[in-house]
Structure formats: structure tokens, C-alpha cells
RODO-2510 file (C-alpha; in nm, 4 decimals, decimal comma):
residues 449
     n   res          X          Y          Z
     1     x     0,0000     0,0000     0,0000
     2     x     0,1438     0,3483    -0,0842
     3     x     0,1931     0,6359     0,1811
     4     x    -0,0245     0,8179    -0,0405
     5     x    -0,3146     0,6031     0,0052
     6     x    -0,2911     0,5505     0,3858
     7     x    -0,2509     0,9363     0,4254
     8     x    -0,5797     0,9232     0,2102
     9     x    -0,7524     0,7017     0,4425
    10     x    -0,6536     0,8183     0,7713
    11     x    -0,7780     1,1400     0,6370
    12     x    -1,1081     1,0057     0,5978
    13     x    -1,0872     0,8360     0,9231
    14     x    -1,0215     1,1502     1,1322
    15     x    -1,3233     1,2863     0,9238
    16     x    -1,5485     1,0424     1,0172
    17     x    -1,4816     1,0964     1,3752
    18     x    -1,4948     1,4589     1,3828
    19     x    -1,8175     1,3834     1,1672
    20     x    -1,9670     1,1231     1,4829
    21     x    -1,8121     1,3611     1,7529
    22     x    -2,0305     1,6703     1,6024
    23     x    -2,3778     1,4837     1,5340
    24     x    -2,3144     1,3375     1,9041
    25     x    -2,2294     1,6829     2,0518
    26     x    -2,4557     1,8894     1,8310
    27     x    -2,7898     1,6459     1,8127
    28     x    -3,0925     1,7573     1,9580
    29     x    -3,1611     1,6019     2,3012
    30     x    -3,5646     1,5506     2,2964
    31     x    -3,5859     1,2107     2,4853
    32     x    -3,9487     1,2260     2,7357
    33     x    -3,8474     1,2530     3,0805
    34     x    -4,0171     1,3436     3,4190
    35     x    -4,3755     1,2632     3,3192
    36     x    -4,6150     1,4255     3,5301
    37     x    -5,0219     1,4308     3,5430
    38     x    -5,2688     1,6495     3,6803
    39     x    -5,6413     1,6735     3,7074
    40     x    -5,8351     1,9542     3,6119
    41     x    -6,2280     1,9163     3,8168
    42     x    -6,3574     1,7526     3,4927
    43     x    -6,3643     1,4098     3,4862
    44     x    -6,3492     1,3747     3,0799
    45     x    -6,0020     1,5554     3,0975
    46     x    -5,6332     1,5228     3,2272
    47     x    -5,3441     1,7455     3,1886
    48     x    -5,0110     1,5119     3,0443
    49     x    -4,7001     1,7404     3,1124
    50     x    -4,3312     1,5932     3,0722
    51     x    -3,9723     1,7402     3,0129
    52     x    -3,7376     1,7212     2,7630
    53     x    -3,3604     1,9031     2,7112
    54     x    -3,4302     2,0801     2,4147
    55     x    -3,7478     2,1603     2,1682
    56     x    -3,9441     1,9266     1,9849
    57     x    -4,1569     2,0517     1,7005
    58     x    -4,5039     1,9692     1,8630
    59     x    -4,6056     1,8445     2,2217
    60     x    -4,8444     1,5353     2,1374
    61     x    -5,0140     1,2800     2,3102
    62     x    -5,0835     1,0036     2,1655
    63     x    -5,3714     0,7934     2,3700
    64     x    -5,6575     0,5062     2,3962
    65     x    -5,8185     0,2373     2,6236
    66     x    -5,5783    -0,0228     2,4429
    67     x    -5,2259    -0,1148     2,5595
    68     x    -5,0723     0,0133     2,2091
    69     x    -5,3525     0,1457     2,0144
    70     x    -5,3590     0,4947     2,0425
    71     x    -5,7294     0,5880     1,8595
    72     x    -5,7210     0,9645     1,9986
    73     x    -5,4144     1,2390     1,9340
    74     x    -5,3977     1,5881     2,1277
    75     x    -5,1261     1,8346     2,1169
    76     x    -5,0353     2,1316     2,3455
    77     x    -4,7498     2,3549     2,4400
    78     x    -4,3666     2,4019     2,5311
    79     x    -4,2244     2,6550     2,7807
    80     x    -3,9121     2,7152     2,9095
    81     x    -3,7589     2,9823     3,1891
    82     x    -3,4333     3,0085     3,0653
    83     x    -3,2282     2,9147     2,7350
    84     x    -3,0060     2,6161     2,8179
    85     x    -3,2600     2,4780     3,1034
    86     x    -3,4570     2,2363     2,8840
    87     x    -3,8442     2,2556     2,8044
    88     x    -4,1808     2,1688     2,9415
    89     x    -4,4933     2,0417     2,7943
    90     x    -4,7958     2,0274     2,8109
    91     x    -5,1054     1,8824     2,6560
    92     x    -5,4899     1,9075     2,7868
    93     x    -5,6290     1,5336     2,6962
    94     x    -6,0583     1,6108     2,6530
    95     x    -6,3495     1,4060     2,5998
    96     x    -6,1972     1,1216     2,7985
    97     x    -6,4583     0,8393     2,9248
    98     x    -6,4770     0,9044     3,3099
    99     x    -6,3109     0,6420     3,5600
   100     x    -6,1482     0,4537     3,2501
   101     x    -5,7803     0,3225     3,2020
   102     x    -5,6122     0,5066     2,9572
   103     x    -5,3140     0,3875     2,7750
   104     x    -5,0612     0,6759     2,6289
   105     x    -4,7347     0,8040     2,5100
   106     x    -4,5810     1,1466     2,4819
   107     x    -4,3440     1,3247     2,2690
   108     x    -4,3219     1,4063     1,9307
   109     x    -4,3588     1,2405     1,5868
   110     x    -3,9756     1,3853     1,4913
   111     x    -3,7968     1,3759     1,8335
   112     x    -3,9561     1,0691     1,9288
   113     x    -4,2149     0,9279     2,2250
   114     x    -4,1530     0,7913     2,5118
   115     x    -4,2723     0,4232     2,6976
   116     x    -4,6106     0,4150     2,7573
   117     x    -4,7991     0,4244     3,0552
   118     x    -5,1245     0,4481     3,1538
   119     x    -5,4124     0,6159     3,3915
   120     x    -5,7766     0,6007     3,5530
   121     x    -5,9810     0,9372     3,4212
   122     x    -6,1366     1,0587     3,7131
   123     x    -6,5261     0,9598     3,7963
   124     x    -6,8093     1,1667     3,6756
   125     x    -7,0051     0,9743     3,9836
   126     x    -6,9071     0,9976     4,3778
   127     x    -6,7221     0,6881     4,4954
   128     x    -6,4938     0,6351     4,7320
   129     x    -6,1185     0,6949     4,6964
   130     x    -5,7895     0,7372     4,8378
   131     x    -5,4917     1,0191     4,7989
   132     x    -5,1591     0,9842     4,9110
   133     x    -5,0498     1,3418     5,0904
   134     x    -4,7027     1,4547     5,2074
   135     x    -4,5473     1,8242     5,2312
   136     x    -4,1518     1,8860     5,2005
   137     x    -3,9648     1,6269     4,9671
   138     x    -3,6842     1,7457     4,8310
   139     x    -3,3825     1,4616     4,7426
   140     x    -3,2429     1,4385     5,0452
   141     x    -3,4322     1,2115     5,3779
   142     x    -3,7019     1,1077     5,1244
   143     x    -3,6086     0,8068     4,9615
   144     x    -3,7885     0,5942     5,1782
   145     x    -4,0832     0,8160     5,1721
   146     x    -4,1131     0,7798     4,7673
   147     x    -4,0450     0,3761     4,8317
   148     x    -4,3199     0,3519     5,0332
   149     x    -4,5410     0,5369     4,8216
   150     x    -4,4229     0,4178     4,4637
   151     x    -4,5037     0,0858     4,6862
   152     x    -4,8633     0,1654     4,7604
   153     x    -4,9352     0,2687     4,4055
   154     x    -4,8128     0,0014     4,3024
   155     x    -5,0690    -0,2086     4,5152
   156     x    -5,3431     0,0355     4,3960
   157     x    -5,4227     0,1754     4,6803
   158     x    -5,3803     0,5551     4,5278
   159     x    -5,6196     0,7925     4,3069
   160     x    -5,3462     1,0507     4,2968
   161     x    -5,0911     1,2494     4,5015
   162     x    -5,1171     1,5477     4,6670
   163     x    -4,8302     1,7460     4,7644
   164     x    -4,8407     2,0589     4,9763
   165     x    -4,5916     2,2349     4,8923
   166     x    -4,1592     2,2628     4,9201
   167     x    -4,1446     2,0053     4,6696
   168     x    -3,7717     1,9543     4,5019
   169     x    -3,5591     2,1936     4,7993
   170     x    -3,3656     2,3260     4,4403
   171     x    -3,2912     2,6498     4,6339
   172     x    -3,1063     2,4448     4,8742
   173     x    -2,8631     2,2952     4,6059
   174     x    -2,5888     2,4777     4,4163
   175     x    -2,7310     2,2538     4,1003
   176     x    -3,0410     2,3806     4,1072
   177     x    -3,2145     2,2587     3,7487
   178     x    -3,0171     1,9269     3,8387
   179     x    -3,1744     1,9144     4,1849
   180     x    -3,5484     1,9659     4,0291
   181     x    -3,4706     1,7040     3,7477
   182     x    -3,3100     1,5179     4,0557
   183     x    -3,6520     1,5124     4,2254
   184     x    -3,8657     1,4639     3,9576
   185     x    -3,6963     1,1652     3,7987
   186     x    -3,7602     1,0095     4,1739
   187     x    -4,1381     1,0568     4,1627
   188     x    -4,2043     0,9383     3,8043
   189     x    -4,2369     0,6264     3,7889
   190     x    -4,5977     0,6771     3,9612
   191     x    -4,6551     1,0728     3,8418
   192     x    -4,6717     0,9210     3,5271
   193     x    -4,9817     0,6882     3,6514
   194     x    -5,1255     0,9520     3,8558
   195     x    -5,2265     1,2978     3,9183
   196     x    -4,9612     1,4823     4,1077
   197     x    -5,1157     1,7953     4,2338
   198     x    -4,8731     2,0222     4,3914
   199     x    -4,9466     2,4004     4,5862
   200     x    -4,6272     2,6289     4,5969
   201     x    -4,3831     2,6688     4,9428
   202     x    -4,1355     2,9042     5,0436
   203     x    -3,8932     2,6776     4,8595
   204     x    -4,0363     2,6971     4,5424
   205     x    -3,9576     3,1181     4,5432
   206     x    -3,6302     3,1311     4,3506
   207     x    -3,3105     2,9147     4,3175
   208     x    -3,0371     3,0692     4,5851
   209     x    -2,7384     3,1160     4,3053
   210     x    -2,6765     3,4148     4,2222
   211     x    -2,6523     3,3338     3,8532
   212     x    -2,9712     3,2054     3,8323
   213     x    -3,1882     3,4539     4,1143
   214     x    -3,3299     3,7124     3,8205
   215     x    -3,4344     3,4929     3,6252
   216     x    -3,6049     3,2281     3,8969
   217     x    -3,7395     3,4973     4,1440
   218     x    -4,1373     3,4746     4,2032
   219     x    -4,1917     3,1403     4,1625
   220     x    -4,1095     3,1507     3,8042
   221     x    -3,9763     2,7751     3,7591
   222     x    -4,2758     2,6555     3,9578
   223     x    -4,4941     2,7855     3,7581
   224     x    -4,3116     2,6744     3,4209
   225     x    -4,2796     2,3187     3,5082
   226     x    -4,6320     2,2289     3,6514
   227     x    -4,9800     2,3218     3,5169
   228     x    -5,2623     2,3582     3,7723
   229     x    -5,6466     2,3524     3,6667
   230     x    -5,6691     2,7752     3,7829
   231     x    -5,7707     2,8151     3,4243
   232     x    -6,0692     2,5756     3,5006
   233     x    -6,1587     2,7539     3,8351
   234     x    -6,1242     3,1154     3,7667
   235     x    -5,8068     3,2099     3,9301
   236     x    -5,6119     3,1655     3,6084
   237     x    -5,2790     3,0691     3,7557
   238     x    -5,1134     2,7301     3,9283
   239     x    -5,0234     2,9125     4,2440
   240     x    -5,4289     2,8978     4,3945
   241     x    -5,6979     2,6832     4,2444
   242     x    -5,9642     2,4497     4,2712
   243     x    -6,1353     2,1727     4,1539
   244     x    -6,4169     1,8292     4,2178
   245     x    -6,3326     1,4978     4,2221
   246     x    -6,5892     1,2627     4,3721
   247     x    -6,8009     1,4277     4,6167
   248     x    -6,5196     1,6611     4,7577
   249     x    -6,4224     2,0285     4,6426
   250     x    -6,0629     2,0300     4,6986
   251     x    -5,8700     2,4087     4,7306
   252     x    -5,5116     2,4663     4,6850
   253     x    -5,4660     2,8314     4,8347
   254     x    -5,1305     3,0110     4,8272
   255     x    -4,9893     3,1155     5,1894
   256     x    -4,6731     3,2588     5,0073
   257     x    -4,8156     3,5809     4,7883
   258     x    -5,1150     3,7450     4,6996
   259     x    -5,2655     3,8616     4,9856
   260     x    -5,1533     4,1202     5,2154
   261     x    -4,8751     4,1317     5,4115
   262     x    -4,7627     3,7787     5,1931
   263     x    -4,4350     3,6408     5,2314
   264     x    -4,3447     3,7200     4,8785
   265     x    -4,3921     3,9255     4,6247
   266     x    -4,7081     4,2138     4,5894
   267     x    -5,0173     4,1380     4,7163
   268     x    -5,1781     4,0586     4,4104
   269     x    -4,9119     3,9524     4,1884
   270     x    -5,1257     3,6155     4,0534
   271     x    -5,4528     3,8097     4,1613
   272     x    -5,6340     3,8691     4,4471
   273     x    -5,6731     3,5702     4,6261
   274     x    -5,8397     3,6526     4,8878
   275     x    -6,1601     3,7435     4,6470
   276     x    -6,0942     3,4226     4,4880
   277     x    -6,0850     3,2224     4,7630
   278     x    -6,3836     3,3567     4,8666
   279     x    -6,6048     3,3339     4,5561
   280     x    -6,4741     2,9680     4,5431
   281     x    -6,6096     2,8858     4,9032
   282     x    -6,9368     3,0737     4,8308
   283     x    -7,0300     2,8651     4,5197
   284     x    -6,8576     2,5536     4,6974
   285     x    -7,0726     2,6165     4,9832
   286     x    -7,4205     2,6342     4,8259
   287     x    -7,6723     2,3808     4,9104
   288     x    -7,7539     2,2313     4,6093
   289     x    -7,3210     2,2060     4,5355
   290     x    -7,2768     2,0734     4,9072
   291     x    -7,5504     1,8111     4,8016
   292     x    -7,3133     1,6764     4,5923
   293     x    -6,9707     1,7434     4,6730
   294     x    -7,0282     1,7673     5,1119
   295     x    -6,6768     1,7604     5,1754
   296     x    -6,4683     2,0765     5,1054
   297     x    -6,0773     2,0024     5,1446
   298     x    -5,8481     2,2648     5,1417
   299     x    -5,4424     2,2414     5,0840
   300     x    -5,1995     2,4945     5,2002
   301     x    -4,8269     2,5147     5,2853
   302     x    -4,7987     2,7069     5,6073
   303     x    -5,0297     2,6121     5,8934
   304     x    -5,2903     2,8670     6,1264
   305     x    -5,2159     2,5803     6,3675
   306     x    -4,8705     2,4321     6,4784
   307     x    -4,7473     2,3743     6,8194
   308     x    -4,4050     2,4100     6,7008
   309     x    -4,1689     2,6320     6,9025
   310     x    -4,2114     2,9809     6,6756
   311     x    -4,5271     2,8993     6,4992
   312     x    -4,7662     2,9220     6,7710
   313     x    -4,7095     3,0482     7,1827
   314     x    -4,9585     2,9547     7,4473
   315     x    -5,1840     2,8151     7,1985
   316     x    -5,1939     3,1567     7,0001
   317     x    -5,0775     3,1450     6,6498
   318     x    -4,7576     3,3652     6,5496
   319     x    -4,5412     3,4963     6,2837
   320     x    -4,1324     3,4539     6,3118
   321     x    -3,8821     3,4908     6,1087
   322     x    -3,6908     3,1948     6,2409
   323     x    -3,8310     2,9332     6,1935
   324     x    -4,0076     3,1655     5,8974
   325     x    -4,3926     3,1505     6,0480
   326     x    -4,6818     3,3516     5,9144
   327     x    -4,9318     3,1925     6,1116
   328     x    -5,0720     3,4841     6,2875
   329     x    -5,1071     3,6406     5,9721
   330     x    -5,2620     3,3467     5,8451
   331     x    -5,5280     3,3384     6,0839
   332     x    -5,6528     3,6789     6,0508
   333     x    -5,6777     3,6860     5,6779
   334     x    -5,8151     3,3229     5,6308
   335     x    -5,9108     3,1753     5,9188
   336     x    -6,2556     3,3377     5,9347
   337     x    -6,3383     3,1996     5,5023
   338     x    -6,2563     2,8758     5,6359
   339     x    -6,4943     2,8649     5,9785
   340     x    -6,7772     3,0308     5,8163
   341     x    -6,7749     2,8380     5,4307
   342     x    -6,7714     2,5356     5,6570
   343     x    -6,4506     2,3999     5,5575
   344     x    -6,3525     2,0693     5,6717
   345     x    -6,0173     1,9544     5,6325
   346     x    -5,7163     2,1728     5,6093
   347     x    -5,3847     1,9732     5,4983
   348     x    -5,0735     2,1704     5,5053
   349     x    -4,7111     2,1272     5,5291
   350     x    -4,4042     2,3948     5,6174
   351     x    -4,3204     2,2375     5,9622
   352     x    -4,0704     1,9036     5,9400
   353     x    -4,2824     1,7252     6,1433
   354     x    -4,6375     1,6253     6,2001
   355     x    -4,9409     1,6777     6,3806
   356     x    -5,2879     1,6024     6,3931
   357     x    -5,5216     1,8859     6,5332
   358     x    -5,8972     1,8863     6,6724
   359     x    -6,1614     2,1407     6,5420
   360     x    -6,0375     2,4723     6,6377
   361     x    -6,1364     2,8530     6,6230
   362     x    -5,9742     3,1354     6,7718
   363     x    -5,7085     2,9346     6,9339
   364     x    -5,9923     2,7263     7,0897
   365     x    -6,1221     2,3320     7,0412
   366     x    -6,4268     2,3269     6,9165
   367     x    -6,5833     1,9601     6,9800
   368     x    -6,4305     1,6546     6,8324
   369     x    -6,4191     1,4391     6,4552
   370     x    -6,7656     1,3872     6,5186
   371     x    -6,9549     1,6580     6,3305
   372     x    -6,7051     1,8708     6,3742
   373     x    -6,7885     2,2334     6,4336
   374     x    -6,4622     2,3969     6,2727
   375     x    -6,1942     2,2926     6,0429
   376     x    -5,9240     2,0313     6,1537
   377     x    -5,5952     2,1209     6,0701
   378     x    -5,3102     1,8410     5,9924
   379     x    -4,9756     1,9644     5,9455
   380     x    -4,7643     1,7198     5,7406
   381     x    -4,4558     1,8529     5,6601
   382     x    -4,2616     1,5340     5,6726
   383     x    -4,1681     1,3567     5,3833
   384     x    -3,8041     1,4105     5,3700
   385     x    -3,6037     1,7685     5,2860
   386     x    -3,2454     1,8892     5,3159
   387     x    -3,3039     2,0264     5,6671
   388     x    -3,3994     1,7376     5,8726
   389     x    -3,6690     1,6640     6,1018
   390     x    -3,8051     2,0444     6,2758
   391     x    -3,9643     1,8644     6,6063
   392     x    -3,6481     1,5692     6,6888
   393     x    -3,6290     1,6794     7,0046
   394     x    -3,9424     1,7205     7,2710
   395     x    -3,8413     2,0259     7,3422
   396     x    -3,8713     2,2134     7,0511
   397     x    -4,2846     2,1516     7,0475
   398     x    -4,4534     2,4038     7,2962
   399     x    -4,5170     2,3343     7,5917
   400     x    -4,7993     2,3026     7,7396
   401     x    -4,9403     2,1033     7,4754
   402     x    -5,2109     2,3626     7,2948
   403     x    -5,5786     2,2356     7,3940
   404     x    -5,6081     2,2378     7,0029
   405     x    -5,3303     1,9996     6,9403
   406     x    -5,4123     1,6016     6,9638
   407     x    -5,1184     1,4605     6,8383
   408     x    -4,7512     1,5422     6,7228
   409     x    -4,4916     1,3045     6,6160
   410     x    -4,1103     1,4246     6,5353
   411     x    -3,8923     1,1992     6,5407
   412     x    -3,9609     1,0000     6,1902
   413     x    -4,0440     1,0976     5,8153
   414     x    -4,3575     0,9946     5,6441
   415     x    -4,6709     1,0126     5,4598
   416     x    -5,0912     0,9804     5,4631
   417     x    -5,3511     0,7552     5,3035
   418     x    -5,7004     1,0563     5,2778
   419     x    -5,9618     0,8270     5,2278
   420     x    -6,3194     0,9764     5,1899
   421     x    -6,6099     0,6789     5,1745
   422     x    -6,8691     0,8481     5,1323
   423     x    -7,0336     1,2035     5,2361
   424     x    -7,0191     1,1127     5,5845
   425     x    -6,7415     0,9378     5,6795
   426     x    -6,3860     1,0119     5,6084
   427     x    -6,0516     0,8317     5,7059
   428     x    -5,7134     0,9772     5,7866
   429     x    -5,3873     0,7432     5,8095
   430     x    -5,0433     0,8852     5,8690
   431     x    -4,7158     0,6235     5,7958
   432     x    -4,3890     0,6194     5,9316
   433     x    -4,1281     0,5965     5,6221
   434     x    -3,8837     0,4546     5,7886
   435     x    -4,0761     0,1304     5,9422
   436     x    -4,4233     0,1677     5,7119
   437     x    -4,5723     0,1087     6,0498
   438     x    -4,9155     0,3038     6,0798
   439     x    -4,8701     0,6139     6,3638
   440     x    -5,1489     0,7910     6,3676
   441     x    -5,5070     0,7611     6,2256
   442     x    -5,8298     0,9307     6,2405
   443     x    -6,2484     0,9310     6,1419
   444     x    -6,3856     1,2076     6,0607
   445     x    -6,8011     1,1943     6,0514
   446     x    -7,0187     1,4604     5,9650
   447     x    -7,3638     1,4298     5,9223
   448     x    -7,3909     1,8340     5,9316
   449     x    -7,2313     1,9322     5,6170
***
């Protein structure tokens, strides 16, 4: 063989490479990751969202009531919050069949789909079902937490998820669009299968880097990577809505912004929510809507109630800025919707512990879980987090135990089973992650709704 024509080949070697080396480097990335579902109050529809590293030329869902055959398409929308920081999608899937298995896959026709998977529409008639709840994730302390409930799922026991709030910690990590993909990848394998409802915390505000602040600040990423039914319930925004499933009317209020004297932000900077919120309760509360939906469920992130050493004193609600309380603030603005609309569960989060609270009203009990005469209050703030456990130690609850307070449990992580029966009886379960040993439970019966 002559020098010339090895010099000719390696030639065309090197450009091969350098050919491979600039489709691998230069390739769109549009794989489906982080699928995510969410209800929307209407039982023919379901919201598909996913993520992917750069843009596809649709968003398209591809979907039926056969393992494979896909007899419906629907397409939606991409966002993204910054260049460089991947995309989100969404699609609205309508005219669904209600409490049917659905079979479908995401993605695009050019950039590809992902596996399938699969969920059960919500029903058009009251039955009973179950919801997993759990505030404060985040990566770190909540692997066992997701174990248990990708476990559960699993087993069927679930409808959907509902998480109150600080849900990835990203402003706690350096890496923060790694620490939300972090999280996300962790829940998928049931967010996929179903709805993940989700309220914004304090953690959700901004990422901490300076780099990133600008363009995070004001719940901005929240916002871009989950899609809340507000456009189906009049608020028009993720950060407070509503919406029916079964015989319950479930509200996800804001206790970070939009009301006066809010954590963050203006007062209205998503709307007024306190008109909202309001409105919402009125219609909830009407006889003939009660008739049909008696229960009225509402999810925040920062608790009226906590015995927790800076959240409440003597029994009296209170705002700090260490730990970072708004209770009191809280409990004048809100407290009043919630006692007079007849509310009847409020779930919240915020504190690294948990606690289980009777009927209360102006620091008071009122009665017991037998038609209960004010809302009960369960602060659930447990389910992992960067920070650790709030309430370790005895001493950090207050002390004397508030006559409000029935019981608080610090020293483990963990989740709930919400069951509701029927429009009398409801069932509340609270599991330790660690052991999956049951540690608290409770019946709530109201024939007074």
C-alpha cells in the first residue's frame, strides 16, 4: 500500500470521527423525561405534562383504552424559563370516558415518544377513593418516603398524590435545574400513573445562586414546570386553584403571595386571592353544590395551627422569622373563610414534622371528629427535605401542649392515606417511612355538612 493512500484514508478516518463527535455533541436532546399528570375538576379531561432538554416541534399525546392502540391524538405547548434549562410540555387530553384506564405516550412524531404508561380518568359519579399526601420532599431524607409510596401505588391503593408544597428543595442545592430534574426523575415512575397535584412553598420562590436569582425569582420555575387547573376555576394561575373529584371540592390556596402582608412578592401579583378564595367557598358552599360534593378540602403550605416552638405560643398562632412563620397572619386573613364556608379539612405542610389537630377557632377546640364544628388542621410537613426533622427533640414543640393539638410526632419521616367513603365518613392514616408502620389515624363523621 502506498503512503499516499494511507494518508488518504486516515484522512477520511479523522473525518469520520470529527463527523460522529459533532452529530453526538450537536444532536438535539428531545428524549421524554419526568412525566407528570394532573387533574383539572372535569372528569373527561387530564393534563399530560413531561420534560425534555431541548425543543421538539409539537407536544403530542398520543392515547386510547388499548395497551398500544392509540385511537385519539392531542397536542399542546412548550415553555421554558431560561435558554439552556430544557423545556416543558404540556397537553390538555378532553373528551376522555370518566373512571377509565387510559393507555398513552408522549413526545413528538420527529424527536420521538416515550414508553407508555397508563391512567384512571377521574369519575363523573361519587365513589370512594384514596390520595396519598405529604409536604416537604426534596432529594435528600425522602427516599424511603417515595419507596413507600411508589409501593402503595403500586398495590393500587392511590387515586393521585397530593403534595403541599416545598417540593424539590432546588434552592437548597448549588445545582439547582439538576436538583429539580433530581426530584422529579424520583417521583415518576408513579406521576406518570397519577395525578400529582402540587401548591407552591417558600422553597419553590427562587433558586439561591446568584446566577440564576433574576431569572427564577417569584416562583417563576414553579410555575413553568407544573400546570394547575386555575384556568378551570377562575383564578387563572397554578399558584391557587380548585377543583371536584368525587363528592369533595378540593382548594389549593397560596400562603406565600397574593394577599396582604404575603411572604413574597405584591399582594396581588397572581390576583387577588383573597376574592378568589372567597367566591370559590361561596359557590362551593351552596346547598344544592354541598348536596353533591359535602366535603370541602383545602391544601396549604404554612399552617394557622402548629405547636411548634415559633409557629404558635400559648396556643396563640404567630409569625417569626426563624423558623419563617406567618401563622398569625394566616389566621386573621383566612381563618374566618374557612370557619364560616364550613370547611372541613385543612392539609398543610411547612413544619418538618407532624401533627394532627382537633376542630379549632380562635385558638380554641371546638368539639371533636364527630360533626365537627370547625376545620381540623393536619400539618404534614414530613416527607423528607435537606433540613432534617423540625420537632427531633421534645423540646422544641410548645409546651404546654395547645388544647387544640391532639397529636404530634417528630422523630420520623412519612406520609398519609385521605380516604373519603362516602359524604359522611372520612378516614385519615399517617405512615412512618422509615418502618411503614401506621402512627397515627383518624375518622372524621359529619352528618352536618
Amino acid at each position: 500500500v502506498s503512503t499516499q493512500s494511507t494518508g488518504g484514508a486516515m484522512t477520511l478516518r479523522i473525518a469520520q470521527i470529527l463527523c460522529l463527535l459533532f452529530v453526538t455533541v450537536f444532536s438535539a436532546d428531545t428524549a421524554v423525561r419526568y412525566i407528570h399528570l394532573a387533574l383539572t375538576g372535569e372528569p373527561t379531561e387530564m393534563i399530560v405534562g413531561w420534560y425534555t432538554e431541548d425543543s421538539t416541534s409539537t407536544s403530542t399525546v398520543n392515547y386510547g383504552t388499548t395497551p398500544g392502540k392509540y385511537t385519539f391524538t392531542a397536542t399542546g405547548v412548550e415553555n421554558l424559563w431560561k435558554e439552556g434549562f430544557g423545556y416543558n410540555h404540556f397537553v390538555l387530553l378532553s373528551g376522555l370516558t370518566p373512571d377509565t384506564k387510559y393507555f398513552y405516550v408522549c413526545g413528538d412524531n420527529t424527536g420521538g415518544f416515550g414508553s407508555e404508561s397508563s391512567f384512571i380518568s377521574a369519575p363523573a359519579i361519587p365513589r370512594s377513593f384514596t390520595i396519598g399526601v405529604y409536604g416537604d420532599m426534596g432529594i435528600d431524607n425522602s427516599q424511603n418516603t417515595i419507596d413507600r409510596v411508589e409501593k402503595d401505588v403500586n398495590a393500587g391503593l392511590f387515586d393521585w398524590i397530593y403534595h403541599v408544597g416545598d417540593i424539590a428543595y432546588a434552592d437548597d442545592h448549588l445545582r439547582f435545574q439538576e436538583t429539580w430534574n433530581t426530584w422529579a426523575q424520583s417521583v415518576s415512575s408513579y406521576s406518570s400513573l397519577l395525578a400529582y397535584m402540587v401548591l407552591p412553598g417558600n422553597h419553590e420562590y427562587a433558586s439561591r445562586n446568584p446566577l440564576l436569582y433574576f431569572d427564577t425569582r417569584n416562583f417563576v420555575v414553579y410555575n413553568k414546570r407544573f400546570l394547575m387547573p386555575g384556568f378551570r376555576s377562575g383564578s387563572n394561575t397554578s399558584m391557587f386553584y380548585s377543583f371536584d373529584y368525587s363528592n369533595v371540592h378540593f382548594i389549593s390556596y397560596s400562603t406565600e403571595t397574593s394577599f396582604p402582608g404575603a411572604p413574597f412578592g405584591n399582594a396581588t401579583d397572581f390576583g387577588d386571592e383573597l376574592l378568589w378564595l372567597e367566591r370559590d367557598l361561596k359557590q362551593a358552599n351552596l346547598p344544592e353544590n354541598r348536596k353533591i360534593r359535602p366535603w370541602i378540602i383545602v391544601g396549604g403550605h404554612r399552617p394557622i395551627y402548629s405547636s411548634c416552638k415559633g409557629y404558635s405560643s400559648g396556643g396563640v398562632p404567630i409569625n417569626s422569622f426563624d423558623p419563617p412563620s406567618n401563622s398569625a397572619t394566616l389566621q386573621k386573613l383566612f381563618e374566618d373563610l374557612f370557619y364560616q364556608y364550613k370547611v372541613d379539612l385543612i392539609l398543610t405542610g411547612h413544619v418538618h414534622s407532624y401533627e394532627r389537630n382537633y376542630p379549632a377557632y380562635k385558638n380554641r377546640r371546638v368539639g371533636n371528629y364527630v360533626n365537627p364544628q370547625a376545620p381540623i388542621g393536619i400539618v404534614i410537613g414530613n416527607a423528607g427535605n435537606v433540613e432534617g426533622l423540625e420537632n427531633a427533640k421534645p423540646d422544641s414543640w410548645d409546651s404546654p401542649q395547645p388544647e387544640w393539638s391532639a397529636y404530634r410526632f417528630g422523630t420520623d419521616y412519612g406520609y398519609a392515606h385521605l380516604t373519603v367513603y362516602n359524604a359522611t365518613h372520612l378516614d385519615w392514616k399517617l405512615f412512618a417511612a422509615a418502618t411503614g408502620n401506621l402512627q397515627d389515624q383518624m375518622t372524621i363523621i359529619n352528618y352536618n355538612h
